[in-house]
C-alpha positions as CSV (number, residue, x, y, z in Angstrom):
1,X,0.0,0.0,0.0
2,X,1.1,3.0,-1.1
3,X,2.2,5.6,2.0
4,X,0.7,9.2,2.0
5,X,3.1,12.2,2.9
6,X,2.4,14.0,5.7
7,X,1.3,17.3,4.8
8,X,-1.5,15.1,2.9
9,X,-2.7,13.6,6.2
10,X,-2.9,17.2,7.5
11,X,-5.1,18.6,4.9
12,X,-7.8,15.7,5.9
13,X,-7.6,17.4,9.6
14,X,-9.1,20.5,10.4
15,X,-7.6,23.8,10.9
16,X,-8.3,23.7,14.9
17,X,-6.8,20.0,15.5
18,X,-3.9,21.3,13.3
19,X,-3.1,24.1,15.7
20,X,-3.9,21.7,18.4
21,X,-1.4,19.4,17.6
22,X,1.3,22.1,16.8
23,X,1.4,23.8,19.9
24,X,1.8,20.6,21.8
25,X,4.8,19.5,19.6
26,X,5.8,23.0,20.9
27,X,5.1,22.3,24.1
28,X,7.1,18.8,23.9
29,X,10.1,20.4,22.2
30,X,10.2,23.4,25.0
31,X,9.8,20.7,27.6
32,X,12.6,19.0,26.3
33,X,14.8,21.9,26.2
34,X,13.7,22.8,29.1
35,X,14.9,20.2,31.1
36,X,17.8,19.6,29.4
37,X,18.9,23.0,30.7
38,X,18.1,22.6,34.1
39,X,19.5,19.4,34.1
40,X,22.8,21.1,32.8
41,X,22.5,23.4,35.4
42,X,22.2,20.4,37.9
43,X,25.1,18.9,37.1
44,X,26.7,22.4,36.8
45,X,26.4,22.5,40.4
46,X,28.2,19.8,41.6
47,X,32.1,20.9,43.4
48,X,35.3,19.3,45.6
49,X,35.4,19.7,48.8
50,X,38.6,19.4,50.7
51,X,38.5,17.8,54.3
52,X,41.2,18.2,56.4
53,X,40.6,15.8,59.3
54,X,37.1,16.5,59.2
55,X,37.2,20.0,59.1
56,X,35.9,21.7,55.6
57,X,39.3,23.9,54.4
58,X,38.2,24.4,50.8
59,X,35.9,24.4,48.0
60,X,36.8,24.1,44.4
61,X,35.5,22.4,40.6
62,X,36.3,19.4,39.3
63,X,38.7,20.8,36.9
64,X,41.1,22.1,39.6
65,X,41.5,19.2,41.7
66,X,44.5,17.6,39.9
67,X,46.2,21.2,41.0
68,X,45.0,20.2,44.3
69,X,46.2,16.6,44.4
70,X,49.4,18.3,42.8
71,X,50.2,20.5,45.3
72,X,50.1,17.8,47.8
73,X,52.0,15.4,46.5
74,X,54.9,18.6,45.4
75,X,54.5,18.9,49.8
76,X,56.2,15.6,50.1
77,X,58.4,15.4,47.3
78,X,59.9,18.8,49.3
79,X,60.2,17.5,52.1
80,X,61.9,14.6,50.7
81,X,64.4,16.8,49.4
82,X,65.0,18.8,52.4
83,X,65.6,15.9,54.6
84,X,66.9,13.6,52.3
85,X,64.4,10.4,53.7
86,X,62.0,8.3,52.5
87,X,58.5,7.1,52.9
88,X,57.2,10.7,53.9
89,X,53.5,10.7,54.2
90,X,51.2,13.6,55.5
91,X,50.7,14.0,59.1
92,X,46.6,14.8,58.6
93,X,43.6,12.9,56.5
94,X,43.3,14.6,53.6
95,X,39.6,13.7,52.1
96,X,38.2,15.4,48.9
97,X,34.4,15.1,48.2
98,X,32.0,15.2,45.4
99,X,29.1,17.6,46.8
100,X,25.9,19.2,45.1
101,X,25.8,23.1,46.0
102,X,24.3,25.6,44.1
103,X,25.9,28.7,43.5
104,X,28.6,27.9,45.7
105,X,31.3,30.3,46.2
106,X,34.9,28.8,45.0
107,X,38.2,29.4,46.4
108,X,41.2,30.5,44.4
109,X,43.1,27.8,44.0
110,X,46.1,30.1,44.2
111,X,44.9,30.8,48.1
112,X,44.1,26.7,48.5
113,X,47.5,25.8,47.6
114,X,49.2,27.9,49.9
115,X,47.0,27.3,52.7
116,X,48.2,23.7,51.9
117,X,51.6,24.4,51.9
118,X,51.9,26.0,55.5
119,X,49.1,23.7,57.2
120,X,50.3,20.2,56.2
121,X,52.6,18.4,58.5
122,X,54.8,16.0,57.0
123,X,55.5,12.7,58.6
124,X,58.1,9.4,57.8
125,X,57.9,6.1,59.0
126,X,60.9,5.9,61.9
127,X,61.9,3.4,64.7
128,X,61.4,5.1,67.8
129,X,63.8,3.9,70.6
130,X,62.6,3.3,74.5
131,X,64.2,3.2,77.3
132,X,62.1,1.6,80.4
133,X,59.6,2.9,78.6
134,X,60.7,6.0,78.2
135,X,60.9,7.5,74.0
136,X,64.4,9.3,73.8
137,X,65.3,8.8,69.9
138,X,63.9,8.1,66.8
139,X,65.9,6.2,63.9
140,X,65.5,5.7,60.0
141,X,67.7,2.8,59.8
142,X,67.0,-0.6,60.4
143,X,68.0,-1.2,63.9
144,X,67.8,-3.9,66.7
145,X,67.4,-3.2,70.5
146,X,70.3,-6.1,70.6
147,X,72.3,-4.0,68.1
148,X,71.9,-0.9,70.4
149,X,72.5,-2.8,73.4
150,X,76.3,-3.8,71.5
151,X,76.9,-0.5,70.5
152,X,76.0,1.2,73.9
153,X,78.4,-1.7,75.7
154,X,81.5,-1.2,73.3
155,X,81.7,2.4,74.4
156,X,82.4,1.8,77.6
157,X,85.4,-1.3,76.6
158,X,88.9,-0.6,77.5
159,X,91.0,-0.8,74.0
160,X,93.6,-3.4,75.0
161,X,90.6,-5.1,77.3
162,X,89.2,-8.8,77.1
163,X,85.3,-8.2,77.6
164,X,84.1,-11.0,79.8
165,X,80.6,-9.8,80.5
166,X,78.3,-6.2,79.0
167,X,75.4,-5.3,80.4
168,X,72.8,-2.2,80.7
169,X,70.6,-2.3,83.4
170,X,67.6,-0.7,81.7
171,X,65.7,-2.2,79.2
172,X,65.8,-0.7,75.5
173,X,63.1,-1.7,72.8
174,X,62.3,-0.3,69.6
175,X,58.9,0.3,68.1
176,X,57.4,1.8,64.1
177,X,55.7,4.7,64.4
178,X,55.6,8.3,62.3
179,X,57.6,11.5,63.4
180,X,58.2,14.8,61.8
181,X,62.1,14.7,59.9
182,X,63.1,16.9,62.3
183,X,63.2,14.5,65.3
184,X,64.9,11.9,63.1
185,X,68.7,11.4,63.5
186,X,71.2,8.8,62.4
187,X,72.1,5.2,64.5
188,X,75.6,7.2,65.8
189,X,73.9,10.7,67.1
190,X,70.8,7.8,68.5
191,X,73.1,5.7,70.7
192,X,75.1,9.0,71.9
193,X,71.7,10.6,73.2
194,X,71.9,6.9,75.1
195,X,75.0,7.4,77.0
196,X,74.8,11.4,77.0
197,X,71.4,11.2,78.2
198,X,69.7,14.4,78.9
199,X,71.0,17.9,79.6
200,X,70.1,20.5,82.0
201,X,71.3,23.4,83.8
202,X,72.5,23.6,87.7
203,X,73.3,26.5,89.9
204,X,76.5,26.2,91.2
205,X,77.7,28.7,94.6
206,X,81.1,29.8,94.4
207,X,83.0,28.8,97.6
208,X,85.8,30.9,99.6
209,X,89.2,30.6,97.5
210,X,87.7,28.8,94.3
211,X,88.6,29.8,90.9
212,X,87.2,28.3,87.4
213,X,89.8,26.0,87.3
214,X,89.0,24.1,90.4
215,X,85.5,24.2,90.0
216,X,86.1,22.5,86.6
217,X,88.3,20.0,88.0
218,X,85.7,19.2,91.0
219,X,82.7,19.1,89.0
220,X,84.7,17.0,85.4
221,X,84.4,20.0,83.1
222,X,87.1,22.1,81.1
223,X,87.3,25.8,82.2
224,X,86.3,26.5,78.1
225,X,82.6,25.1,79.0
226,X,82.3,26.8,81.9
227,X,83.0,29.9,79.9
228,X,80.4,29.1,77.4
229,X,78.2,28.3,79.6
230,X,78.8,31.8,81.5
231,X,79.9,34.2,78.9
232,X,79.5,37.3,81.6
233,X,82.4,35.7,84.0
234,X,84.8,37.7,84.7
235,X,87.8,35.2,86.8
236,X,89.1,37.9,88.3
237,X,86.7,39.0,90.0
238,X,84.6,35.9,90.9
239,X,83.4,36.0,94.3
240,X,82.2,33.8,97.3
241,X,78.6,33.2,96.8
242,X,78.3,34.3,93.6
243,X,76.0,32.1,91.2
244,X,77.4,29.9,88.2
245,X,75.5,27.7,85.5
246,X,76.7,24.5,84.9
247,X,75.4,22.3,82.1
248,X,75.0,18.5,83.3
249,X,73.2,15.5,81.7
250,X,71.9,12.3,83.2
251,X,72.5,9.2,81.0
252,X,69.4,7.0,79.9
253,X,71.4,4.0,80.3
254,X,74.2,2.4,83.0
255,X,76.3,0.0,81.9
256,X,78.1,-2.4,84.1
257,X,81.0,-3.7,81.9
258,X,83.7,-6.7,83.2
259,X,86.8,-7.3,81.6
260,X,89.7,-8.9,82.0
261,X,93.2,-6.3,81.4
262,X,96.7,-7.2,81.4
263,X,99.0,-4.6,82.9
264,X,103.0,-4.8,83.2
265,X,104.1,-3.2,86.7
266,X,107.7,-2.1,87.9
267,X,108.6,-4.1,90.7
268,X,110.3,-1.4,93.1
269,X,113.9,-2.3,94.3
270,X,115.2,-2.4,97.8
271,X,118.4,-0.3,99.0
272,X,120.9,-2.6,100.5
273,X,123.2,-0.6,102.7
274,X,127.5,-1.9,103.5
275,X,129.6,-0.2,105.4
276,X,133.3,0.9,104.3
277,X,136.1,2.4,106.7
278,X,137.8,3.8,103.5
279,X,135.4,6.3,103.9
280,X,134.9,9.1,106.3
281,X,131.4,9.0,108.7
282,X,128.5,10.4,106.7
283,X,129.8,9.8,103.4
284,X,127.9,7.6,100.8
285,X,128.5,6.3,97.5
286,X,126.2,4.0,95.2
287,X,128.3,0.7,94.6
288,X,125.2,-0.3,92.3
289,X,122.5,1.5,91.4
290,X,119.8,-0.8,91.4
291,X,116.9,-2.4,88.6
292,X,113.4,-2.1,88.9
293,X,112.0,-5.3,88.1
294,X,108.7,-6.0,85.7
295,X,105.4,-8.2,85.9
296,X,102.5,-8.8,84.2
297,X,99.2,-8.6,86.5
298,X,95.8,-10.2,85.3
299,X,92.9,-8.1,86.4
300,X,89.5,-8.3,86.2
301,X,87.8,-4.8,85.9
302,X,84.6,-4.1,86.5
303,X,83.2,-0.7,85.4
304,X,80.0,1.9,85.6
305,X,79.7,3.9,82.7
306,X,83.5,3.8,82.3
307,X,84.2,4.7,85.6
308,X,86.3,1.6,87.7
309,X,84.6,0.3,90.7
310,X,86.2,-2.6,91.3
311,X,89.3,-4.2,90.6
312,X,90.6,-7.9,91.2
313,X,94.1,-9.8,90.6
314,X,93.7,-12.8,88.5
315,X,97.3,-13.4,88.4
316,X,100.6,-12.4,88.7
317,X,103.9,-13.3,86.6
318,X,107.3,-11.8,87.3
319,X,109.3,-11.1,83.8
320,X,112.7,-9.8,85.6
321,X,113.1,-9.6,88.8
322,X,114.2,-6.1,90.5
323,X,118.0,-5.8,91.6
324,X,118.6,-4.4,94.8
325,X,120.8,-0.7,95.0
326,X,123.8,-0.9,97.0
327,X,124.7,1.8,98.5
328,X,128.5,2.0,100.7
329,X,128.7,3.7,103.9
330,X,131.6,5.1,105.3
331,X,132.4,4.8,108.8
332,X,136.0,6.4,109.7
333,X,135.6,9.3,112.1
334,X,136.7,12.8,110.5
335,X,139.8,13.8,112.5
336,X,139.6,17.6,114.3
337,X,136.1,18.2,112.6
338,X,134.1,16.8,115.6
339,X,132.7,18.8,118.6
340,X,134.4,18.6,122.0
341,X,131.4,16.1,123.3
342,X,131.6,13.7,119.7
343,X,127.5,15.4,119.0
344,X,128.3,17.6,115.9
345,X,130.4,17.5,112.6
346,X,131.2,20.9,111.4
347,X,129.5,21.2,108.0
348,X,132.5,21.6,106.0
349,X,136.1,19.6,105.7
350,X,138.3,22.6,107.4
351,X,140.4,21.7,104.9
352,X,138.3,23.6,102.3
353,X,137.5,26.7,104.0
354,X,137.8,29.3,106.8
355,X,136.5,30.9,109.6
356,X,135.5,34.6,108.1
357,X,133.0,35.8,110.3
358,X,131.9,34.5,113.9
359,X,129.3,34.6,116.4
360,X,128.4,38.4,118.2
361,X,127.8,41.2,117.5
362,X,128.6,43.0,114.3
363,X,128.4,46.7,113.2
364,X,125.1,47.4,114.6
365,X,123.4,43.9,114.6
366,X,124.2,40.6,116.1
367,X,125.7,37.8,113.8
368,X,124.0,34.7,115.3
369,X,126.1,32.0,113.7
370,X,129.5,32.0,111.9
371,X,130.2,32.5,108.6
372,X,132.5,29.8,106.8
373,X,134.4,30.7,103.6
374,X,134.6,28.4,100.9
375,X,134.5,27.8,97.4
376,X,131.5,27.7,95.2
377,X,129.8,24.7,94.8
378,X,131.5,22.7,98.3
379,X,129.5,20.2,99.5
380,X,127.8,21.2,102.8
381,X,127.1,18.1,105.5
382,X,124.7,17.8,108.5
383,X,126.3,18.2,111.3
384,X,124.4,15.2,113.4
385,X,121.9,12.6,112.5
386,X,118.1,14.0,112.2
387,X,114.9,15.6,110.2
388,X,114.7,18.3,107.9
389,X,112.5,21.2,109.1
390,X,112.8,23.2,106.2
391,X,114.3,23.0,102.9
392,X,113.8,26.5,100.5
393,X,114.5,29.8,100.3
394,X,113.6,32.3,103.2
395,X,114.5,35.7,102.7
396,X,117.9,37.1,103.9
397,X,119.1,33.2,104.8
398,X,118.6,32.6,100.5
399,X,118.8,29.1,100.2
400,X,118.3,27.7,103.5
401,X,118.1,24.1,104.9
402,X,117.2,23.2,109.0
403,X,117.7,20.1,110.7
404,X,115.8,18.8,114.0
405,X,118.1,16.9,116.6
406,X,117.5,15.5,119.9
407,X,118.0,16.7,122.8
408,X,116.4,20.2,121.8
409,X,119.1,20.9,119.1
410,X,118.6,22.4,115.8
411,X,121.5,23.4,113.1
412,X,120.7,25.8,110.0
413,X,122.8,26.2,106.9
414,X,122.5,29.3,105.1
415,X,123.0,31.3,101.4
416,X,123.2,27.5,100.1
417,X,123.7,27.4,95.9
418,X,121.1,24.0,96.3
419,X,119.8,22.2,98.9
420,X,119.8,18.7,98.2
421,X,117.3,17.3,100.8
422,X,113.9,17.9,101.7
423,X,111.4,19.0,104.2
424,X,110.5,16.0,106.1
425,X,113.3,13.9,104.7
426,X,115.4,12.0,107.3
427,X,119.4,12.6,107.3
428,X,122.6,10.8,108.9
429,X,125.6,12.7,110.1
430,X,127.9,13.8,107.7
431,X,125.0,13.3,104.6
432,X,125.5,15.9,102.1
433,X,122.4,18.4,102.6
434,X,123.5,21.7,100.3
435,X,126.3,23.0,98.6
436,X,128.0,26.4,99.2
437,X,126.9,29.3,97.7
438,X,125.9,33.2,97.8
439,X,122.3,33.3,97.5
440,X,120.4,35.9,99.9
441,X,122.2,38.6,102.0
442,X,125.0,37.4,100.6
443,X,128.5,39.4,99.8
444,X,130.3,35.8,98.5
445,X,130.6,31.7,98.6
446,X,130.6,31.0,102.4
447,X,128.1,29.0,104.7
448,X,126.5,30.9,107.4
449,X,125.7,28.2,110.3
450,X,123.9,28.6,113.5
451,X,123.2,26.1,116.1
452,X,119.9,26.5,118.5
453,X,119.0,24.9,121.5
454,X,115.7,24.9,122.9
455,X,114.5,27.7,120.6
456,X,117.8,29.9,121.2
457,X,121.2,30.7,119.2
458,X,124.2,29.8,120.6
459,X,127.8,30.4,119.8
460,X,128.8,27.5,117.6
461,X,132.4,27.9,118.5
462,X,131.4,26.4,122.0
463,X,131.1,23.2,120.4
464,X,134.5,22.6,118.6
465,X,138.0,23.7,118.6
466,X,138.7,26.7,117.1
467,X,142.5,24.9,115.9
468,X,140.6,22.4,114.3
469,X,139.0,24.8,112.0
């Protein structure tokens, strides 16, 4: 059958169906349209939303949020290059949205980015170390508690010591967790913070006659850190009671440490003594002078944070033993150099000097012992057996040395070029104590000698023969 066109089926309706049926294919088409355009509109109205934990920060299209997702990802890849690490991740939940919301005002995503950029905290995976408990350091690198414990222990070891036993009394474990880069530092810096522990500041109260240096000796510093610690000190005029800083630190770990060390030791030598008439009373001469010997001592050490408590001898082996010094004494009396009653030797062989000043008054003064010329450099003996009072120099005297004898007596020898004893130092008669010299109120080489008893001068000429001399 043979199809009509349609303006021929519209010539067999009437005029008012044919309006009829245009405006609703009018109204149809304007419908359509219609709705297409709000439906557009609709889905124009969709944006992002940016959550940062939970909290709304900002609003922006669809198009924009690879910028967004950009920016965030360009806020780790900086802090990977600023602290050179790995597996940094953002401290907050980031959460973007899809949300309907018509005629929403968007932010600039200019403004977005930057608000990103200064609120996000940056995080990396770390091992955070414990001690009792206690979070004092966090680590990147792969590390053991047992590692740590090793590394803590060989610290504290003695180079040329065997280590028996290590062991730190606290307990160290290490557990994953996320910290800023900032708190991260390497295994090295990690186990110092162990031992070093932490640091804080103590008054200190300056005591009658300290100085810097003793306090830094007391308290184990260097005077350079207590300067730095105090920059406004002023040495010279530190005073009693004044108030000084003084930077401490308490260590996170003890460690007891036992070893065993091998020391060599001298062995000290005995002085043998042998007597010899060849030579005159008071005189000594070395016939051998005597070998310290050497051993090897096995101890076992046991420290506290490198500090020795205790100390125990395993063993000991002699390598060469000591050889004693031999020393001759002579024992022939000194003919005309005694005193009348056998108790004093006059200082000096007579036959090396003179009488050239004696005992009384002189001038305007009084000469309280004699004066015995001789050459530079003669030796000067003691003139009975006893203890050195004083050996040093004391003002007009020079070089002076006094001996303590019984029976209230006391002998000094004066303007001495040396002394060759010491205070507190033990001397026989005749036992060289000084040599002759000029030093003091001195006009030449002589000895000035005085004898005292109980406290008082006396004339040393009352106890010898002035032939002899």
């Amino acid at each position: 059958m043979e199809t009509k066109p349609f303006s021929e089926y519209m010539k067999l309706v009437s005029p008012l169906k044919r309006i009829t049926i245009f405006c609703i294919i009018v109204l149809i088409i304007g419908t359509g349209i219609l709705t297409y355009r709000n439906h557009q509109k609709f889905l124009e109205g969709y944006v992002k939303v940016l959550y940062l934990d939970d909290r709304e920060v900002a609003v922006f299209s669809s198009e924009d949020k690879e910028k967004i997702e950009h920016s965030i990802e360009q806020a780790k890849n900086n802090a990977k290059s600023d602290y050179d690490l790995d597996n940094i991740t953002i401290a907050e939940e980031l959460c973007v949205e899809k949300e309907h919301r018509m005629d929403a005002d968007l932010d600039d995503i200019s403004e977005i980015e930057n608000y990103l950029e200064s609120t996000i905290t940056v995080m990396v995976k770390a091992n955070a170390i414990y001690v009792d408990d206690k979070q004092v350091a966090f680590v990147q690198d792969d590390v053991t508690s047992d590692e740590l414990l090793d590394k803590v222990g060989e610290q504290f070891i003695s180079k040329d010591g065997q280590v028996e036993d290590i062991e730190v009394q606290e307990e160290i474990t290490i557990e994953e967790t996320r910290v800023h880069p900032d708190k991260i530092m390497d295994k090295e810096s990690a186990i110092n913070v162990l031992i070093e522990g932490s640091k804080y500041t103590e008054n200190y109260e300056v005591n009658e006659g300290e100085s810097l240096w003793s306090i830094a000796s007391n308290e184990g510093k260097t005077v350079s850190e207590l300067r730095k610690a105090n920059p406004q000190l002023d040495e010279k005029t530190l005073r009693p009671g004044e108030k000084i800083r003084l930077q401490k630190s308490d260590s996170y770990v003890n460690v007891e440490a036992t070893e065993k060390r091998q020391v060599k030791e001298s062995i000290s030598y005995d002085t043998e003594y042998r007597t010899d008439s060849s030579m005159w009373s008071g005189e000594t001469r070395v016939v051998e002078p005597g070998k310290a010997g050497v051993r090897v001592v096995t101890y076992r050490v046991v420290k506290e944070n490198g500090e020795e408590k205790t100390r125990e001898v395993l063993n000991k082996e002699v390598i060469e033993e000591p050889k004693n010094r031999v020393v001759a004494r002579g024992t022939s009396a000194r003919p005309g150099a005694m005193s009348n009653d056998g108790r004093f030797l006059f200082p000096i062989d007579p036959s090396e000097g003179k009488i050239t000043s004696r005992y009384g008054k002189r001038g305007r003064g009084f000469h309280q012992g004699l004066d015995y010329g001789a050459s530079q450099g003669t030796p000067v003996r003691a003139a009975a057996d006893g203890k050195v009072t004083h050996s040093g120099y004391r003002g007009g005297y020079g070089n002076l040395v006094i001996i303590s004898h019984s029976n209230g007596y006391e002998t000094y020898y004066a303007h001495n070029s040396s002394n060759h004893v010491s205070t507190g130092e033990y001397v026989n008669q005749g036992d060289v104590v000084a040599l002759v010299g000029s030093t003091g109120n001195s006009t030449g080489p002589h000895l000035h000698f005085e004898i005292h008893r109980n406290g008082q001068h006396t004339d040393p000429l009352n106890y010898f023969n002035t032939s002899d001399l």
